[in-house]
N, C-alpha and C positions, 0 to 999 in steps of 0.2 A: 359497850362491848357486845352486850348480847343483841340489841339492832343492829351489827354490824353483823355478826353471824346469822344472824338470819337473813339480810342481807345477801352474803356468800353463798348460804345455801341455796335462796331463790334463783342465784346467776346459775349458782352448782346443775342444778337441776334441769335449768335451758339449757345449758351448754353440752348436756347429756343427750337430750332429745335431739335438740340440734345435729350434733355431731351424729348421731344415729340417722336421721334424716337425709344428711350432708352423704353419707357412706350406702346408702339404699337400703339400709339394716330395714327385716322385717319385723324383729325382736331385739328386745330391750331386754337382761337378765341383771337383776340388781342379786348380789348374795352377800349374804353375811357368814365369815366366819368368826373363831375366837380370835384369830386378831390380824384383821385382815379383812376389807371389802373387795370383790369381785365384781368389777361390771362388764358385760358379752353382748356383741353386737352380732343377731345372727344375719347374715350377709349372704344372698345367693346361694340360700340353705345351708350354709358351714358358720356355727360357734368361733367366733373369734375374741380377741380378749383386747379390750381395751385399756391402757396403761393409767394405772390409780394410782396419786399419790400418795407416799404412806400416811401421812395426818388423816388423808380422808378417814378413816376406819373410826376416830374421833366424830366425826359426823352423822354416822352411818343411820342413826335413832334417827336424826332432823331430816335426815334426806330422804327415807321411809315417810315422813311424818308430810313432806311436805308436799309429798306424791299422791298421797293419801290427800291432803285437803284441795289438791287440784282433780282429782276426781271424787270429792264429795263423800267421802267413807268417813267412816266414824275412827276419829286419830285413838281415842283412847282405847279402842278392842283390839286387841294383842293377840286373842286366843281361837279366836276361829278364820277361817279366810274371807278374804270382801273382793267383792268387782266392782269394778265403775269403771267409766270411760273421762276422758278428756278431750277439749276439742282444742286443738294446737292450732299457729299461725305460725306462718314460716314463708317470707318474704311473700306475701300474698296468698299464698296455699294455705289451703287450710287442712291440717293430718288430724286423722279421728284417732285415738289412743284407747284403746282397750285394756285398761288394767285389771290384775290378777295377785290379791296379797297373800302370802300364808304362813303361816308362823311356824320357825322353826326354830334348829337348836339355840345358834344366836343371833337374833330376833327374825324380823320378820322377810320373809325376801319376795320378789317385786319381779314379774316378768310383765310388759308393758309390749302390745303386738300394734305395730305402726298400719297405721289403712292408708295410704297416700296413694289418691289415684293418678297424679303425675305419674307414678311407676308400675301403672297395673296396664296392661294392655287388655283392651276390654273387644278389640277386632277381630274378624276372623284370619288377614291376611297374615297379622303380627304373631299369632300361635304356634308359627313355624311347620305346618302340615308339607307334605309333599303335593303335589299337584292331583293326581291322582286321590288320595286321602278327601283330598280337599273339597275336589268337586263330588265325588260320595257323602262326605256330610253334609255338603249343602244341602243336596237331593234329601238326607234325611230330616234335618229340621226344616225343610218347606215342604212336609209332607201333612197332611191335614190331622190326622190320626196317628195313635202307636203311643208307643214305651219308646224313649232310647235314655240308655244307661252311661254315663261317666266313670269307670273305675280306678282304681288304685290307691295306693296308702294316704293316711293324712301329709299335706303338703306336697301334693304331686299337681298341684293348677288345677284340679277338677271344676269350682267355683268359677273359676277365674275364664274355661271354655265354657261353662255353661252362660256365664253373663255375656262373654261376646257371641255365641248362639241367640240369645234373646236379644242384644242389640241387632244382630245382622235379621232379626225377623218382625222387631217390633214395630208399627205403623198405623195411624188409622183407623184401618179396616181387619185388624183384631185386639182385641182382648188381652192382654196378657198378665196371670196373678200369680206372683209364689210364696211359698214357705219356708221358713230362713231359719236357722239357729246358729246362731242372729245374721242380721240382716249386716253384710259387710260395707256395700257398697249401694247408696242409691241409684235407680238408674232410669235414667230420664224414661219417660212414658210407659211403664212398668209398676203395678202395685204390688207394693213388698209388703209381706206378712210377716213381724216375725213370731217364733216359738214363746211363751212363756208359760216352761212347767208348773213355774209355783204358782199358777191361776187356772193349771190343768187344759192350759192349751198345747198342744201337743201336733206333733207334724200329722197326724191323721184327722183328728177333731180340724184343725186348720184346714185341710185339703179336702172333707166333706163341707166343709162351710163354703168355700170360695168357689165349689159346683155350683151353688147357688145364685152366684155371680155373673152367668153367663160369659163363663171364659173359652176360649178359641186354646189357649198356652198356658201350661199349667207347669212351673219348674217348682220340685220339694227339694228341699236342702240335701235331703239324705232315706235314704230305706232302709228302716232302721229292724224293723218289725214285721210280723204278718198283718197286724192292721193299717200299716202304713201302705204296705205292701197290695194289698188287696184294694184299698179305696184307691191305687195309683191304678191297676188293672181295670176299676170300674168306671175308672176314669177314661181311659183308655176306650174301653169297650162303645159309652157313650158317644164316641168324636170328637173328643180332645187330644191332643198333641201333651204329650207327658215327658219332660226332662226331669231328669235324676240322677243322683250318683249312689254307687255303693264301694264297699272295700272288696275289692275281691284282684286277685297278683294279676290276670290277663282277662281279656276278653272275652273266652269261652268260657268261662269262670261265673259270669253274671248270671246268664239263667239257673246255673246250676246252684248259686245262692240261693237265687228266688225258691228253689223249688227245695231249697233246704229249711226255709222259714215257716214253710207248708204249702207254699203254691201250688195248686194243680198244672202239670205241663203243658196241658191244652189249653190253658188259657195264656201260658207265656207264650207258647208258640204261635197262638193267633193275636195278641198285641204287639210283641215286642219287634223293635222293626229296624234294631241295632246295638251294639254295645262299642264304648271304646275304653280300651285300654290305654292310661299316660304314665308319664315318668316327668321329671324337670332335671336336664344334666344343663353343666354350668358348661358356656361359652368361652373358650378361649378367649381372652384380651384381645383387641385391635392391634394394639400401642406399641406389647414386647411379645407380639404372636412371629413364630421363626418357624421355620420346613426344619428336617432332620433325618434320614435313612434310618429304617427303623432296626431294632434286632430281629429278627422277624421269627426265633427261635423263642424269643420270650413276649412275643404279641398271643391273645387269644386264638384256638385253633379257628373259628368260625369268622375270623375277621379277613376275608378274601381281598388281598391286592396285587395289581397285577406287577409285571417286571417292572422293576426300577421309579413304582409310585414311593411319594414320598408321606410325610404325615407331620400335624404339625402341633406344637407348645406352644406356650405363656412362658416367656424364661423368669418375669416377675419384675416390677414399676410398680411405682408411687399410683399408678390408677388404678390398680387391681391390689395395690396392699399387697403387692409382693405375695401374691397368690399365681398368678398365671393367669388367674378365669375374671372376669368379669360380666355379670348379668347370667342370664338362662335363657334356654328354649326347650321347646315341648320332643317328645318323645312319641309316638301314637301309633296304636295296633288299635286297626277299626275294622269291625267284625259286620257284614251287612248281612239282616237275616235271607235265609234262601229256602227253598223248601226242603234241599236236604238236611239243612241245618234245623229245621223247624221239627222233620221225623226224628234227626238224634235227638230230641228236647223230651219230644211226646217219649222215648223208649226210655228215655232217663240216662242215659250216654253221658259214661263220663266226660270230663271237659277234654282232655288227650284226642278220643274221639272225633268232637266237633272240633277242634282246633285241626283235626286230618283231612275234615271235610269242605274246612273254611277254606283250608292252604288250596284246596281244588280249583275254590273260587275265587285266589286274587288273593287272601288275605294274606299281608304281609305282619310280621311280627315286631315288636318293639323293639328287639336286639338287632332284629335287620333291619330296623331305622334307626336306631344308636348306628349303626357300621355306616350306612348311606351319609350320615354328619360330620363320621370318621372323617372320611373320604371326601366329604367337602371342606375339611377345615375349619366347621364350626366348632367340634368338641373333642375330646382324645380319649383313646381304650378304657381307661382307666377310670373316666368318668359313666362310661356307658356299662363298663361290668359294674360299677357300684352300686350303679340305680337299676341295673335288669338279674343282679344277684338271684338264686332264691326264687 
């Protein structure tokens, strides 16, 4: 009996991944409550709930237990949190599994973050930029020197455009080393570094090391810090080409971080040679995508269409889970520096400011590329207020 339940739980447990794999899930949420397990497929950024049988909640211990010996944690510590990774196989794919344990009221619960590069688009055409957008960042990342910045909140693709910047640039005839925390994705002719604080490696100690390296491209995970912050500047100042990201809500936003960390503005203003601003709204379905005349008394005031355009849903199918959306695209407010934008920097200009003097020069805003997708039919109102909220 008890070979047989283990057994079960061994299938239990593929058939979890699996199924999270099968649906594009990038998160696995395993929860425990008093009597009741929970398991959440996040899906094209939205928490969805996977249907559990009641017995399972009977299992809930061994199913923990057995997630835990597939990434290598110690089964019997209950009381603090553990990570480990898994490497899965899935019809020839191989998905890297990022586990996350930690102990709560009733026991322990399990969020599991899927890396499958089948589903990550690592190109610059797949990003979804507008044309213009497009051929400006080029021009930035094939610039020899500079800072350019990635912004926005956790889980807006920041990552995921900076790996297809370094593929659309890596070759040959440069160098290319970054610093990772952690290293999500390998990528072909790129050395990856990753962070490890409990050995006091850290994204700056990492990024004074790899100067040493004689690098051309130099991407950190993140700027976290004024030391981070500073050897990224030094970097800069040297003739390296410097990619990053930071949190900050738009574009004009960036320098005025740096320069809250402690940065001097004349040195942002003479490295920094771009910033962009992203979002990830979900795509309309293919499959049950329909037109509809809109109310236009309850559309956003800023969302401009002309007589008699139309706009379109997801009514909801079996492909999209009865959601409407299936998959994402990017969002991007890309900010090119100019010299009048370099004077707002040095005066210390709020971001309002440089976002007045950006609009002078072309810059378009994230909300007025949410309406531009409106309007082609890739996403709806409701997706583009969610993500440019705030």
């Amino acid at each position: 009996l008890e070979a047989a339940q283990e057994a079960s739980v061994i299938k239990l447990v593929n058939e979890i991944i699996l199924e999270a794999v099968n649906e594009r899930a990038s998160d696995i949420h395993v929860e425990p409550y008093e009597h009741h397990m929970a398991i959440r497929y996040r899906i094209d950024g939205v928490l969805q709930e996977a249907p559990v049988p009641p017995q399972m909640h009977r299992f809930a211990a061994a199913i923990i237990s057995r997630i835990k010996i597939l990434a290598n944690l110690n089964i019997a510590e209950r009381r603090i949190p553990q990570d480990g990774r898994i490497k899965f196989n899935v019809g020839g794919r191989q998905i890297d599994v990022r586990v996350s344990v930690i102990p709560m009221l009733f026991g322990e619960g399990v969020v599991m973050r899927l890396l499958d590069k089948a589903n990550v688009l690592f190109t610059l055409p797949q990003l979804g930029m507008d044309e213009r957008s497009f051929g400006l960042f080029k021009g930035l990342i094939d610039r020899p020197h500079g800072i350019f910045l990635v912004t926005g909140p956790t889980g807006a693709g920041k990552t995921t455009t900076l790996y297809a910047a370094l593929n659309a640039i890596v070759g040959p005839g440069l160098k290319v080393l970054t610093v990772e925390d952690p290293v999500e994705y390998n990528l072909t002719g790129v050395n990856q570094i990753p962070v490890n604080a409990a050995v006091g490696m850290t994204f700056e100690k990492g990024l004074r090391a790899i100067l040493r390296h004689d690098p051309d491209v130099v991407m950190i995970g993140e700027i976290r810090d004024l030391e981070t912050a500073s050897a990224a500047i030094q970097a800069a100042l040297t003739g390296h080409l410097v990619l990053s990201t930071l949190h900050t809500n738009d574009a004009a936003s960036a320098p005025m971080r740096l320069i809250d960390m402690g940065v001097e503005p004349f040195l942002i203003s003479s490295t920094m040679i771009g910033s962009m601003a992203q979002r990830l709204v979900r795509r309309i379905c293919p499959k049950c995508k329909t037109d509809y005349e809109p109310d236009r008394a309850h559309l956003p005031h800023d969302l401009v269409l002309a007589p008699g355009d139309k706009l379109w849903r997801g009514t909801g199918c079996p492909n999209c889970r009865n959601t409407g959306y299936r998959g994402r695209s990017g969002l991007y407010e890309l900010m090119v520096m100019s010299d009048a934008i370099s004077e707002k920097i040095i005066e210390r200009a709020p971001s309002y400011q440089i976002v007045a003097v950006a609009k002078q020069g072309g810059l378009r805003l994230l909300r007025e590329d949410g309406w531009d997708k409106v309007r082609r039919g890739l996403t709806t109102p409701d997706e583009v207020v969610l993500c440019t909220a705030g």
